[in-house]
mmCIF entry with sequence, helices, sheets and N, C-alpha, C, O atoms, coordinates in Angstrom:
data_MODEL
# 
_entry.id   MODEL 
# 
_entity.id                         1 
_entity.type                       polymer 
_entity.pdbx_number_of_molecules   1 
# 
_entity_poly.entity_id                      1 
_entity_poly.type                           'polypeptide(L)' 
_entity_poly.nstd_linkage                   no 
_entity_poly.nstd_monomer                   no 
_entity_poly.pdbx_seq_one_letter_code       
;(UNK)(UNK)(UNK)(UNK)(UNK)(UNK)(UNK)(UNK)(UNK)(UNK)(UNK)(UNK)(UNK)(UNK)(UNK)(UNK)
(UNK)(UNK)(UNK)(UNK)(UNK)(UNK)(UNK)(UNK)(UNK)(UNK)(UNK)(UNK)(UNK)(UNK)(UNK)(UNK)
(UNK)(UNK)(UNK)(UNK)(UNK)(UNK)(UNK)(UNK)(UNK)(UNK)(UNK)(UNK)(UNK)(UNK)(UNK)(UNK)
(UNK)(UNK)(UNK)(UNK)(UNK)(UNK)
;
_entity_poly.pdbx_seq_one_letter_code_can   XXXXXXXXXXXXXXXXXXXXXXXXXXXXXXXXXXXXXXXXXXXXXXXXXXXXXX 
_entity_poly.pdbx_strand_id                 A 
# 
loop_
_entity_poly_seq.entity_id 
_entity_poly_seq.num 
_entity_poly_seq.mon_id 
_entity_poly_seq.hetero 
1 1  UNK n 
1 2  UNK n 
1 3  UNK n 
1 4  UNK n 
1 5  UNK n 
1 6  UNK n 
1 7  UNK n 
1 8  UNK n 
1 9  UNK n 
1 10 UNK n 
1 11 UNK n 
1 12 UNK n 
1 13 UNK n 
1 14 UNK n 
1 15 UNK n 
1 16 UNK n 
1 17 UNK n 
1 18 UNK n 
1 19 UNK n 
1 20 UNK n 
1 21 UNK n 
1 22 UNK n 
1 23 UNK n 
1 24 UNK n 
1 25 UNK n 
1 26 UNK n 
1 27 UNK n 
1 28 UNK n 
1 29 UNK n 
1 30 UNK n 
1 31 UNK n 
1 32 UNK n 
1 33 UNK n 
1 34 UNK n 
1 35 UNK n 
1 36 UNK n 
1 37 UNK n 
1 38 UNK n 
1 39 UNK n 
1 40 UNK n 
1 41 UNK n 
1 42 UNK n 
1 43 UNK n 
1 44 UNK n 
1 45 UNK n 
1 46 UNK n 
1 47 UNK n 
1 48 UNK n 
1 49 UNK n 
1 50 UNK n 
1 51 UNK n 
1 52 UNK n 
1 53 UNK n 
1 54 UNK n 
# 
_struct_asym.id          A 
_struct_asym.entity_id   1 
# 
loop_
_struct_conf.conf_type_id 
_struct_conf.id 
_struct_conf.pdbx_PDB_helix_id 
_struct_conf.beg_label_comp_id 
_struct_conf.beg_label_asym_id 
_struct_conf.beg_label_seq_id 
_struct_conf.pdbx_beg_PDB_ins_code 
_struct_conf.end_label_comp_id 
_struct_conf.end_label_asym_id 
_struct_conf.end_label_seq_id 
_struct_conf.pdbx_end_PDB_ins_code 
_struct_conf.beg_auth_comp_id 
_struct_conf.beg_auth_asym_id 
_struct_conf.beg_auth_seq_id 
_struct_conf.end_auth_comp_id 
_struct_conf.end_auth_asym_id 
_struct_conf.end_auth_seq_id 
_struct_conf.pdbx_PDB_helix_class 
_struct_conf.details 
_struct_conf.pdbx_PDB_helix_length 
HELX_P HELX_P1 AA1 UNK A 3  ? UNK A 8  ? UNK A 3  UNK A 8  1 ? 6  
HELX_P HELX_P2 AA2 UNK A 13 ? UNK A 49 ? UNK A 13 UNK A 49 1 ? 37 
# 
_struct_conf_type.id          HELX_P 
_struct_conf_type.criteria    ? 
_struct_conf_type.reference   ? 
# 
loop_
_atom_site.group_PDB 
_atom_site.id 
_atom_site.type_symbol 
_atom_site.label_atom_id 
_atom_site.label_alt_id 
_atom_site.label_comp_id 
_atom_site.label_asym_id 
_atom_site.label_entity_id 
_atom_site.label_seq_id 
_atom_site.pdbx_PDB_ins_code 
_atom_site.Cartn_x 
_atom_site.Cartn_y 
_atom_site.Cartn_z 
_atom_site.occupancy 
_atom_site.B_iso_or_equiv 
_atom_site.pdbx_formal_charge 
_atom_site.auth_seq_id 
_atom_site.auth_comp_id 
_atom_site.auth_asym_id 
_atom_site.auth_atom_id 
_atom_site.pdbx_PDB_model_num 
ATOM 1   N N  . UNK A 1 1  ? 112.683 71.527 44.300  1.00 0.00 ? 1  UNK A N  1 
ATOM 2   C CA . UNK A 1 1  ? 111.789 71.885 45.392  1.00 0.00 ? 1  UNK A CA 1 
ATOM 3   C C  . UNK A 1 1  ? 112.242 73.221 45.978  1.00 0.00 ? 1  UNK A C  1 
ATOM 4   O O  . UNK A 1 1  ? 113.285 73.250 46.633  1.00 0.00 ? 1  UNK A O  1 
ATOM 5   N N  . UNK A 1 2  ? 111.444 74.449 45.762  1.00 0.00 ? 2  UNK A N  1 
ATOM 6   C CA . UNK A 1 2  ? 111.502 75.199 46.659  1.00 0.00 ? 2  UNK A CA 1 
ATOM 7   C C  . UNK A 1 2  ? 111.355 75.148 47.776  1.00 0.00 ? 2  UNK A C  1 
ATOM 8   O O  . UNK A 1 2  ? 110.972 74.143 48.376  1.00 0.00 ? 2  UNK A O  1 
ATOM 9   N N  . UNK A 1 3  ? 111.761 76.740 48.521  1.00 0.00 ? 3  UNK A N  1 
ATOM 10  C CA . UNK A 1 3  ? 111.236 76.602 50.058  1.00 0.00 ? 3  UNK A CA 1 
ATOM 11  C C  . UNK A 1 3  ? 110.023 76.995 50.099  1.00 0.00 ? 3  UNK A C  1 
ATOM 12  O O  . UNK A 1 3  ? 109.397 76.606 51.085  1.00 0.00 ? 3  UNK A O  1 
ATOM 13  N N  . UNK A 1 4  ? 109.309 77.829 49.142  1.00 0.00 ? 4  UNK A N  1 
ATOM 14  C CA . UNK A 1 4  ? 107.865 78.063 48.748  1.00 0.00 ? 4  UNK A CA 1 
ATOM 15  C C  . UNK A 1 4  ? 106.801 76.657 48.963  1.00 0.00 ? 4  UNK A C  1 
ATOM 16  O O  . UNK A 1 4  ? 105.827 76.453 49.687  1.00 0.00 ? 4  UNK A O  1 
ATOM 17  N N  . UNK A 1 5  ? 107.517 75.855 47.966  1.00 0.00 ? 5  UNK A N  1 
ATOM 18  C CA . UNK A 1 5  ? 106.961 74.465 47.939  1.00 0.00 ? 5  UNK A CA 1 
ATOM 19  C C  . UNK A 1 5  ? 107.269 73.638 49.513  1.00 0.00 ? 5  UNK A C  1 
ATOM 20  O O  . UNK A 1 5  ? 106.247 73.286 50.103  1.00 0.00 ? 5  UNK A O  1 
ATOM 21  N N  . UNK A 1 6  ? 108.335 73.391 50.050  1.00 0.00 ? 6  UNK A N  1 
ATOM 22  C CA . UNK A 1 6  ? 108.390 73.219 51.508  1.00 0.00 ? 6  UNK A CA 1 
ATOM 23  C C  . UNK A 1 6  ? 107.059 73.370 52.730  1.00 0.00 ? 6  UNK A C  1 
ATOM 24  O O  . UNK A 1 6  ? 106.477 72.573 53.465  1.00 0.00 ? 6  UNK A O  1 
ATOM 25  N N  . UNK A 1 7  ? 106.948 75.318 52.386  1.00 0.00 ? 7  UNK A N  1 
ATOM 26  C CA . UNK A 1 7  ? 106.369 75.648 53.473  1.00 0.00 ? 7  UNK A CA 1 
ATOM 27  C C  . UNK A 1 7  ? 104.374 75.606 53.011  1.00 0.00 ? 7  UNK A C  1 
ATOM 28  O O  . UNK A 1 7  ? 103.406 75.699 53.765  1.00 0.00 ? 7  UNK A O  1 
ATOM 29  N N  . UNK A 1 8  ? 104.415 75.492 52.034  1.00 0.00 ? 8  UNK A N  1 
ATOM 30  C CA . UNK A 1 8  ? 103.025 74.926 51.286  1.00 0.00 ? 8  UNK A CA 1 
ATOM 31  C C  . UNK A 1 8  ? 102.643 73.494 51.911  1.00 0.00 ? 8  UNK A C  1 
ATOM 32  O O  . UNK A 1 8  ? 101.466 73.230 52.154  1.00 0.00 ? 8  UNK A O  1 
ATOM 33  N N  . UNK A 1 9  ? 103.277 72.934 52.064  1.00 0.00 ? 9  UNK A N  1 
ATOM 34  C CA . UNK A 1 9  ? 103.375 71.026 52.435  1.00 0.00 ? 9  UNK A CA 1 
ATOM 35  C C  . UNK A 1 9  ? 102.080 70.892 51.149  1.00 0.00 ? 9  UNK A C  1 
ATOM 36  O O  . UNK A 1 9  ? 100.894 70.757 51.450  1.00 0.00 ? 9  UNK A O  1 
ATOM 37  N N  . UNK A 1 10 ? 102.370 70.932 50.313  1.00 0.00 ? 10 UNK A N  1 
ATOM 38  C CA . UNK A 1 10 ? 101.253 70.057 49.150  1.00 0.00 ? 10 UNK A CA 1 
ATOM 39  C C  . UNK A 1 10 ? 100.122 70.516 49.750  1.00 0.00 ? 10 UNK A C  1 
ATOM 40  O O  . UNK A 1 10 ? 99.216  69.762 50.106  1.00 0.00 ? 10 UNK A O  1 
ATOM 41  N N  . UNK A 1 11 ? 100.103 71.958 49.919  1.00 0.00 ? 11 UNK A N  1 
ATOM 42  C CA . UNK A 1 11 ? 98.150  71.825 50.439  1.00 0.00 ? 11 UNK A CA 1 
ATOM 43  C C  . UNK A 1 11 ? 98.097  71.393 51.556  1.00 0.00 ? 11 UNK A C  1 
ATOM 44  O O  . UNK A 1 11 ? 97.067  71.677 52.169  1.00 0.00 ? 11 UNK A O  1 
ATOM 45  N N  . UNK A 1 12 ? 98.425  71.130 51.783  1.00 0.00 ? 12 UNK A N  1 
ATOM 46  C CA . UNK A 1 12 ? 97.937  70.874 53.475  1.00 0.00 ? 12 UNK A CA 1 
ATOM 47  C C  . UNK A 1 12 ? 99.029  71.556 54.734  1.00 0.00 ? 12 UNK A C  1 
ATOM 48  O O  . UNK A 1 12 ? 99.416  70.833 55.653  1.00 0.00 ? 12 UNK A O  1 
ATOM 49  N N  . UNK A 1 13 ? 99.333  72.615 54.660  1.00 0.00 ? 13 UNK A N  1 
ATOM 50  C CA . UNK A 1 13 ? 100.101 73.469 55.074  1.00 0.00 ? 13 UNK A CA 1 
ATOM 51  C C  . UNK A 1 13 ? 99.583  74.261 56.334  1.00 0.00 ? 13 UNK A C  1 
ATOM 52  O O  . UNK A 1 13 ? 100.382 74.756 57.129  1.00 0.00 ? 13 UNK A O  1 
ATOM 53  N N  . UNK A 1 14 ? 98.342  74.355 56.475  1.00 0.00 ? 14 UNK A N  1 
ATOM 54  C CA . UNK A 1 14 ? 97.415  74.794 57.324  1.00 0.00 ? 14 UNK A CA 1 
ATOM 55  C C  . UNK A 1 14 ? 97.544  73.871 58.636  1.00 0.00 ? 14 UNK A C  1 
ATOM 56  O O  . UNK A 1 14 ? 97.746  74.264 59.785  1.00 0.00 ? 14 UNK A O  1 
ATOM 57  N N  . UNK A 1 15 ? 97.349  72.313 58.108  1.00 0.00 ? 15 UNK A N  1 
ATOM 58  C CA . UNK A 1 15 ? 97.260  71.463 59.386  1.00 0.00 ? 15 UNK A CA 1 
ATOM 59  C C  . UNK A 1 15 ? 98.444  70.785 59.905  1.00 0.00 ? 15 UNK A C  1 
ATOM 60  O O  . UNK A 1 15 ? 98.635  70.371 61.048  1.00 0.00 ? 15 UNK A O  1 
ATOM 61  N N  . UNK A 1 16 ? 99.334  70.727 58.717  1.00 0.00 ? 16 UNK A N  1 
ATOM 62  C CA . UNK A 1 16 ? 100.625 70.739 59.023  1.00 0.00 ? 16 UNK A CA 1 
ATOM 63  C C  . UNK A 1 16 ? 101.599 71.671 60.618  1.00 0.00 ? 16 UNK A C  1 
ATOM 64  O O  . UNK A 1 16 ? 102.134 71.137 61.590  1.00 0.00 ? 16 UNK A O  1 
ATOM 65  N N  . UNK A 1 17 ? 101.497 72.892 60.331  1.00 0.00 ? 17 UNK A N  1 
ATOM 66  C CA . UNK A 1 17 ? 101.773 74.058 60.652  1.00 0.00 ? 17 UNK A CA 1 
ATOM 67  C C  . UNK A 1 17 ? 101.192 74.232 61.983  1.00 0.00 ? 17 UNK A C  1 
ATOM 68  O O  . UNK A 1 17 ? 101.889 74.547 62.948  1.00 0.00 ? 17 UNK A O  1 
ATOM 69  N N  . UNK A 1 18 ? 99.504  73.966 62.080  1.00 0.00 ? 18 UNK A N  1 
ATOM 70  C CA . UNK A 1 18 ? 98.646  74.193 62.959  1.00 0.00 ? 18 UNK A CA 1 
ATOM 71  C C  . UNK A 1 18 ? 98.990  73.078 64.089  1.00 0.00 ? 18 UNK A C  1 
ATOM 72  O O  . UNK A 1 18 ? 98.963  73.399 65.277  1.00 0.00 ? 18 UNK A O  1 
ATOM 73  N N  . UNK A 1 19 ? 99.360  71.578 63.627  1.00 0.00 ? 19 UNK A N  1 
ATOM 74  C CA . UNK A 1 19 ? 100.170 70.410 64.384  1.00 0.00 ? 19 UNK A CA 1 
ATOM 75  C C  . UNK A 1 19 ? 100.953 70.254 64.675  1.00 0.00 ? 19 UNK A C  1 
ATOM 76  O O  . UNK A 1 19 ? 101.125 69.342 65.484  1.00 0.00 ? 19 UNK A O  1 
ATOM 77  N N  . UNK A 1 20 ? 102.418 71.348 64.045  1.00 0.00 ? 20 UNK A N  1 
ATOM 78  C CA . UNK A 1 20 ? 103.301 71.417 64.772  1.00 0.00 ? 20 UNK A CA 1 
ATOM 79  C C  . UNK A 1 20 ? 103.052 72.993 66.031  1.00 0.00 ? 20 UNK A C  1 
ATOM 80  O O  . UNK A 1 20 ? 103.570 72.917 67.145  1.00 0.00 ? 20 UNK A O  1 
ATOM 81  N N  . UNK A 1 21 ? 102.383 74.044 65.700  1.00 0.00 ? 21 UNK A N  1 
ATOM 82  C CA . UNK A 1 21 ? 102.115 75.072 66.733  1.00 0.00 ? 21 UNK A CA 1 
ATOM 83  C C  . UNK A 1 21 ? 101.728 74.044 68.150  1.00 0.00 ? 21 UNK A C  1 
ATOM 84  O O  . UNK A 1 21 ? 102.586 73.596 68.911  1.00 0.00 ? 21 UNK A O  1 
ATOM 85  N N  . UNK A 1 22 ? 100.192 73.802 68.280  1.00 0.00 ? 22 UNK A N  1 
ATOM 86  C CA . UNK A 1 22 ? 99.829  73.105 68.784  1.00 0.00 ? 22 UNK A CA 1 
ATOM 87  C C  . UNK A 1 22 ? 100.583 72.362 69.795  1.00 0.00 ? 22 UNK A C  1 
ATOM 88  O O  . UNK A 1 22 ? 100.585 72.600 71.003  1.00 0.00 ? 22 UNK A O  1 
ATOM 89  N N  . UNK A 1 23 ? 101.349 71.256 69.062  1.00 0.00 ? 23 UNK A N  1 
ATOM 90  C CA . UNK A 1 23 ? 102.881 70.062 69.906  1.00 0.00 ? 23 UNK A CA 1 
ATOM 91  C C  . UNK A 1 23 ? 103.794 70.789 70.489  1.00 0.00 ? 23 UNK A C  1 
ATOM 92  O O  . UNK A 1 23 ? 104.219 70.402 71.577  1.00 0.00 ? 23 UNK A O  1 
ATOM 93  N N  . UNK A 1 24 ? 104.457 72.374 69.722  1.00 0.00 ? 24 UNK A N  1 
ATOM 94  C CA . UNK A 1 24 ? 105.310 73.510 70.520  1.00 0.00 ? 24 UNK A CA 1 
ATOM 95  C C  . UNK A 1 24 ? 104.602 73.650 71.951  1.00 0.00 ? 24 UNK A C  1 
ATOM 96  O O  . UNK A 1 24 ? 105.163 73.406 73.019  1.00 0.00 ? 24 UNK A O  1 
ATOM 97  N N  . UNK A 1 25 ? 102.780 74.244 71.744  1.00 0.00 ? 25 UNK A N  1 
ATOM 98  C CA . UNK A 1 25 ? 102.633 74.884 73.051  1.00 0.00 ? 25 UNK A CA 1 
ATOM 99  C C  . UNK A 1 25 ? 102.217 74.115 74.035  1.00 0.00 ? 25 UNK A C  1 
ATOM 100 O O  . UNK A 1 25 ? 101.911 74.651 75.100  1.00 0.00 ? 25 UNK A O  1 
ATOM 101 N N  . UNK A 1 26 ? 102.131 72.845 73.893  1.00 0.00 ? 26 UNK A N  1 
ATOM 102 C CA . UNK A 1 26 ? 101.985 71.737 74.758  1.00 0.00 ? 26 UNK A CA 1 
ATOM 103 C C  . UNK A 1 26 ? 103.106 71.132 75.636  1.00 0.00 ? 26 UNK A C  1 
ATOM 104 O O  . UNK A 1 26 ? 103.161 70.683 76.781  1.00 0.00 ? 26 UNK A O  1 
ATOM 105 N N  . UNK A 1 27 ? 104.008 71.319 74.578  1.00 0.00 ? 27 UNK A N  1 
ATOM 106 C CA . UNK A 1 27 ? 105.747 71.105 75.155  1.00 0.00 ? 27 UNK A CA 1 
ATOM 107 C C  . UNK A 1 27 ? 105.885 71.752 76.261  1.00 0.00 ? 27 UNK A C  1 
ATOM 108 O O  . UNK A 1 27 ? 105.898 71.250 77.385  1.00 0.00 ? 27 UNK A O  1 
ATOM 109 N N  . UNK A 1 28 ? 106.056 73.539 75.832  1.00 0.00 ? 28 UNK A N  1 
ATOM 110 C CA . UNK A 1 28 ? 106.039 74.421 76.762  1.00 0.00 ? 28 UNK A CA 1 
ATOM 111 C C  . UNK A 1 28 ? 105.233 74.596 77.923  1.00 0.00 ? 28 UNK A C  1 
ATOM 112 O O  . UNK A 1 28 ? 105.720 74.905 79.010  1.00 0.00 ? 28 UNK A O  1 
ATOM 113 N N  . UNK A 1 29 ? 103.989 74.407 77.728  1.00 0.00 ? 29 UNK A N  1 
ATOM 114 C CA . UNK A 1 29 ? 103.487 73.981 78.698  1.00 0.00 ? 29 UNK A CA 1 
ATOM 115 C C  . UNK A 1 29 ? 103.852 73.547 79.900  1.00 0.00 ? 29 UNK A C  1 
ATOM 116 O O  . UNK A 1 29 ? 103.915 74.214 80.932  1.00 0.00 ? 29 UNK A O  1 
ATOM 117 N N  . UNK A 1 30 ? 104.254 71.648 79.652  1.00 0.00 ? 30 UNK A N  1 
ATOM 118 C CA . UNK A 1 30 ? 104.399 70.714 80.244  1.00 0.00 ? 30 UNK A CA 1 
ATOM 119 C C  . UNK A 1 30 ? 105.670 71.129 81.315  1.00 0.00 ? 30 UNK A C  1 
ATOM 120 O O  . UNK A 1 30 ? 105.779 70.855 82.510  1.00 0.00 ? 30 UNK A O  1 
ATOM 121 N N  . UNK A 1 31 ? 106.791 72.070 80.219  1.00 0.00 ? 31 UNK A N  1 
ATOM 122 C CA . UNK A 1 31 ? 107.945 72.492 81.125  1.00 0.00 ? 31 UNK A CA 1 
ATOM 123 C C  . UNK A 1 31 ? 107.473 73.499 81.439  1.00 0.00 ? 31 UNK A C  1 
ATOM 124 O O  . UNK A 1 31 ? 107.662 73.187 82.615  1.00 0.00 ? 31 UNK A O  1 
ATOM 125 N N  . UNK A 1 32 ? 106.882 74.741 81.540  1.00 0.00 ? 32 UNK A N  1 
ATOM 126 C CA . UNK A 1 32 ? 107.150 75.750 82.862  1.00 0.00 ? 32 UNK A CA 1 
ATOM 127 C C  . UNK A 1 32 ? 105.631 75.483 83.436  1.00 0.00 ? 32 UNK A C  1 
ATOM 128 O O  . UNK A 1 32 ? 105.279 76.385 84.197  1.00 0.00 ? 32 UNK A O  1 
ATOM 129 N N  . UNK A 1 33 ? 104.569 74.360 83.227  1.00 0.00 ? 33 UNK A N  1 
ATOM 130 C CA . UNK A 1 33 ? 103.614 74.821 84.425  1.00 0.00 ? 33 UNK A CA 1 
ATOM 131 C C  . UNK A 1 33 ? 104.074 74.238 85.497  1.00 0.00 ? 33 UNK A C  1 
ATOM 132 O O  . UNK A 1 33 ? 103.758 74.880 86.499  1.00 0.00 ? 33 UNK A O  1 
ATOM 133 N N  . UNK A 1 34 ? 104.818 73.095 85.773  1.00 0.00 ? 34 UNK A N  1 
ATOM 134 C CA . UNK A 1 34 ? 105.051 72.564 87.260  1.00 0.00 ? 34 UNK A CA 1 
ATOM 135 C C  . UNK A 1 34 ? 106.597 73.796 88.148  1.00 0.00 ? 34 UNK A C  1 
ATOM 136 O O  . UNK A 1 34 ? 106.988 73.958 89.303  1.00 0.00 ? 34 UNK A O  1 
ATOM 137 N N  . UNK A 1 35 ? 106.926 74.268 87.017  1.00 0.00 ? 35 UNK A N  1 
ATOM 138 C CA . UNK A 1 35 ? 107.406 75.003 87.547  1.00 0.00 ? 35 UNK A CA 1 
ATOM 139 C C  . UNK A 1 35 ? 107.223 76.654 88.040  1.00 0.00 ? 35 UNK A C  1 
ATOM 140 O O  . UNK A 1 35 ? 107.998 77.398 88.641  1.00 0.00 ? 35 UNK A O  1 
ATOM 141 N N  . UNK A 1 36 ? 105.547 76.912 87.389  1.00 0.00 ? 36 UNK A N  1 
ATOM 142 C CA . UNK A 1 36 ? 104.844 77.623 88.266  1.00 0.00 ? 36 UNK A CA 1 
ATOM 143 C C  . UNK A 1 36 ? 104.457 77.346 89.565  1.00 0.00 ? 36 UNK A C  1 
ATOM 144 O O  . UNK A 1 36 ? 104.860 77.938 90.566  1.00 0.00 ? 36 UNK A O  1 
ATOM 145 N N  . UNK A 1 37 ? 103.470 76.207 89.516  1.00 0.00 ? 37 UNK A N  1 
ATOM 146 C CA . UNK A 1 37 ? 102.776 75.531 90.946  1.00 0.00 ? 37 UNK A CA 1 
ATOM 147 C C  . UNK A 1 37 ? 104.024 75.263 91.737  1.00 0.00 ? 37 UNK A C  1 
ATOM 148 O O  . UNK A 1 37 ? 103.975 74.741 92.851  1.00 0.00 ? 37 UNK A O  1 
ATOM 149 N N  . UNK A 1 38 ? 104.673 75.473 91.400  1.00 0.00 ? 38 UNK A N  1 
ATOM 150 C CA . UNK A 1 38 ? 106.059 74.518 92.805  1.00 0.00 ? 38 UNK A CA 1 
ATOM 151 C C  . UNK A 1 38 ? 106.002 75.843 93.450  1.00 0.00 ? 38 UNK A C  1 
ATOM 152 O O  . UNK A 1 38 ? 105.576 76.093 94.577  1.00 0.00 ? 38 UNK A O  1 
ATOM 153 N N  . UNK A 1 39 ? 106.628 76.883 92.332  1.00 0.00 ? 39 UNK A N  1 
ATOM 154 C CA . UNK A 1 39 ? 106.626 78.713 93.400  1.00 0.00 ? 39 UNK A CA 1 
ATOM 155 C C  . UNK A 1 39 ? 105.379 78.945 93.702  1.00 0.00 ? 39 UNK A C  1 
ATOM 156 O O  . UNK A 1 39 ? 105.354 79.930 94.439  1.00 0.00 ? 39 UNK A O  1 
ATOM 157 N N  . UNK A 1 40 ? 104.159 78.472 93.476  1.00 0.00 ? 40 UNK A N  1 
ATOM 158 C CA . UNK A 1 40 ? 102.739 79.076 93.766  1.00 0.00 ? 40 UNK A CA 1 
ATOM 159 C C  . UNK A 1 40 ? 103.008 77.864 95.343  1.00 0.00 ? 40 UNK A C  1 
ATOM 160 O O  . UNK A 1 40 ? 102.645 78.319 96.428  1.00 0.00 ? 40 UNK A O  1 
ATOM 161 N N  . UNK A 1 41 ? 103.313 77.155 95.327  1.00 0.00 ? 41 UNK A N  1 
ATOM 162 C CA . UNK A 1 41 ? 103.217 75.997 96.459  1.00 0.00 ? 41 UNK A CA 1 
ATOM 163 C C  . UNK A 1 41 ? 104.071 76.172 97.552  1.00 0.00 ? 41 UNK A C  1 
ATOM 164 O O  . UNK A 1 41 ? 103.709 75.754 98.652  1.00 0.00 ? 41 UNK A O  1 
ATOM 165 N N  . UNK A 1 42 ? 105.792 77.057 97.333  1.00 0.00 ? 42 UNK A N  1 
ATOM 166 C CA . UNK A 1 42 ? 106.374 77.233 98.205  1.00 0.00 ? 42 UNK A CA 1 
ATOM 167 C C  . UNK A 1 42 ? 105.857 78.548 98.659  1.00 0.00 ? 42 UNK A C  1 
ATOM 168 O O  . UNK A 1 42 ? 105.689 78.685 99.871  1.00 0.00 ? 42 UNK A O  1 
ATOM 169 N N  . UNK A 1 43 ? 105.653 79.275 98.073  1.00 0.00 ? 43 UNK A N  1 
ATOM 170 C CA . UNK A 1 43 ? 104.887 80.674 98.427  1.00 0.00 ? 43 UNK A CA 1 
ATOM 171 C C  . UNK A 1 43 ? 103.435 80.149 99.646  1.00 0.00 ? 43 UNK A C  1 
ATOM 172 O O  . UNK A 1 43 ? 103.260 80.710 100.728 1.00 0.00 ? 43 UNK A O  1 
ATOM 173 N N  . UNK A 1 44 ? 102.778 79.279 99.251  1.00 0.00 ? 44 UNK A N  1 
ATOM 174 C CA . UNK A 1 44 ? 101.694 79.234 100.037 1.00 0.00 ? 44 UNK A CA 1 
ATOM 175 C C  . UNK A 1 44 ? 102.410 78.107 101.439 1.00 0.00 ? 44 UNK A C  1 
ATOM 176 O O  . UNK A 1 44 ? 102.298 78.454 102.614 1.00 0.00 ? 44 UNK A O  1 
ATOM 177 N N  . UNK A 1 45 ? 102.830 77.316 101.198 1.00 0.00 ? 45 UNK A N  1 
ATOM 178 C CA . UNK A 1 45 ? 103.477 76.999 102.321 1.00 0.00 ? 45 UNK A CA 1 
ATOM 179 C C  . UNK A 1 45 ? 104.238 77.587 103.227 1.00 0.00 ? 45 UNK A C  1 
ATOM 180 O O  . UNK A 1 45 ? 104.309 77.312 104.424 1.00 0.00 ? 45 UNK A O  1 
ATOM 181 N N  . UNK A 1 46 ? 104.909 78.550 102.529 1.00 0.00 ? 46 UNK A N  1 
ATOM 182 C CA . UNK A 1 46 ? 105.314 79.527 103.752 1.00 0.00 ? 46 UNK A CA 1 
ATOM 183 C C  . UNK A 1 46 ? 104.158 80.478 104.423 1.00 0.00 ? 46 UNK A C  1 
ATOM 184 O O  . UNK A 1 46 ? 104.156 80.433 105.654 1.00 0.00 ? 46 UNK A O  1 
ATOM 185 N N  . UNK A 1 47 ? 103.423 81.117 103.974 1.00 0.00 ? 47 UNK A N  1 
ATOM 186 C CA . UNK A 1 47 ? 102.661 81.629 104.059 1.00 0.00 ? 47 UNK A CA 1 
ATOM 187 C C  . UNK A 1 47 ? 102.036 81.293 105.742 1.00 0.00 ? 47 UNK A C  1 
ATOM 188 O O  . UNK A 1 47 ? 102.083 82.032 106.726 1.00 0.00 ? 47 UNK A O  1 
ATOM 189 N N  . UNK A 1 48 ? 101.306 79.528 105.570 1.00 0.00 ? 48 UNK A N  1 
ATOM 190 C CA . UNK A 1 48 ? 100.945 79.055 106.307 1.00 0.00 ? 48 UNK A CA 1 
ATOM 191 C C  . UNK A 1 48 ? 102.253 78.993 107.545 1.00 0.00 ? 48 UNK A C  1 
ATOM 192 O O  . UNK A 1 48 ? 102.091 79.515 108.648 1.00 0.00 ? 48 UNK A O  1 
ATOM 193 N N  . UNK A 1 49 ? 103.078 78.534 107.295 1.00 0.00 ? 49 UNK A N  1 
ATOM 194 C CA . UNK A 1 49 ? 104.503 78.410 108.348 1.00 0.00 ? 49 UNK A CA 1 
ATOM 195 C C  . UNK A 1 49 ? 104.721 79.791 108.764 1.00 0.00 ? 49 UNK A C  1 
ATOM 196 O O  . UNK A 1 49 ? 105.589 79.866 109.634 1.00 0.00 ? 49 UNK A O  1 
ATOM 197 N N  . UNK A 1 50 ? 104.157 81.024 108.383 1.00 0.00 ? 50 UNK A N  1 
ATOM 198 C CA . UNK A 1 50 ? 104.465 82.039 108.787 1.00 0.00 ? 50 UNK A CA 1 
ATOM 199 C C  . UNK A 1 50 ? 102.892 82.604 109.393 1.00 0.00 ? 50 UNK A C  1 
ATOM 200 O O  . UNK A 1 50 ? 102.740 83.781 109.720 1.00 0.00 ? 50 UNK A O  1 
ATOM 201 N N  . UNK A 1 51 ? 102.247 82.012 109.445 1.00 0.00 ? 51 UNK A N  1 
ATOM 202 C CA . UNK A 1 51 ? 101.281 82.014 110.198 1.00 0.00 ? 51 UNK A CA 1 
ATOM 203 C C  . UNK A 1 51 ? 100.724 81.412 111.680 1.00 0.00 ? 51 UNK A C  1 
ATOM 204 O O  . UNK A 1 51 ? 100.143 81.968 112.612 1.00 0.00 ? 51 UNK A O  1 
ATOM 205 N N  . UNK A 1 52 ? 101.144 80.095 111.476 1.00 0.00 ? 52 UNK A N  1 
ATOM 206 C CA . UNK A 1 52 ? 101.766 78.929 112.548 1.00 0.00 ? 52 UNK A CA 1 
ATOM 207 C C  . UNK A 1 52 ? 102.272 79.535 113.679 1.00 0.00 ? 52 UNK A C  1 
ATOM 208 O O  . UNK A 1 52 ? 101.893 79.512 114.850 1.00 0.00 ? 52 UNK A O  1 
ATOM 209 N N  . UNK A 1 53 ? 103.282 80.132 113.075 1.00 0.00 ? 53 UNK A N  1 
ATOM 210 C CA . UNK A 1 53 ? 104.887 80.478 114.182 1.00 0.00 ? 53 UNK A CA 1 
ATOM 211 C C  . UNK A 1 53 ? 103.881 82.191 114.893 1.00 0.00 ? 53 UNK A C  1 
ATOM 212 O O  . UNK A 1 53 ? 104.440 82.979 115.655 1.00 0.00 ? 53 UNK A O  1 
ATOM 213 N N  . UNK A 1 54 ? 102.779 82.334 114.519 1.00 0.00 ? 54 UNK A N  1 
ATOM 214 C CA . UNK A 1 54 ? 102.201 83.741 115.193 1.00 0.00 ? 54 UNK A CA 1 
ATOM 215 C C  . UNK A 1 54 ? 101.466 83.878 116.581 1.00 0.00 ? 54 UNK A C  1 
ATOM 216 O O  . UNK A 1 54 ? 101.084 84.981 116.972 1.00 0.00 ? 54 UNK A O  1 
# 
């Protein structure tokens, strides 16, 4: 078995490939979007607390 043959997966290399991309950017996802909204959330909460205190 090559690595030719490996990265072919028997023909079906396309959906193979395309199912693991896919599961990567979902991963990633999952870890940095809550850790966008938390800084989009402390940002707007201060915002308001610095509005409050005016």
């Amino acid at each position: 078995m090559t690595l030719a043959n490996f990265f072919h997966m028997g023909g079906y290399a396309f959906y193979v490939w395309t199912s693991y991309g896919i599961t990567a950017a979902v991963l990633l996802w999952n870890l940095f979007a809550p850790i966008v909204l938390r800084k989009q959330l402390l940002r707007e909460l201060a915002l308001k607390q610095k509005r409050a205190q005016r």
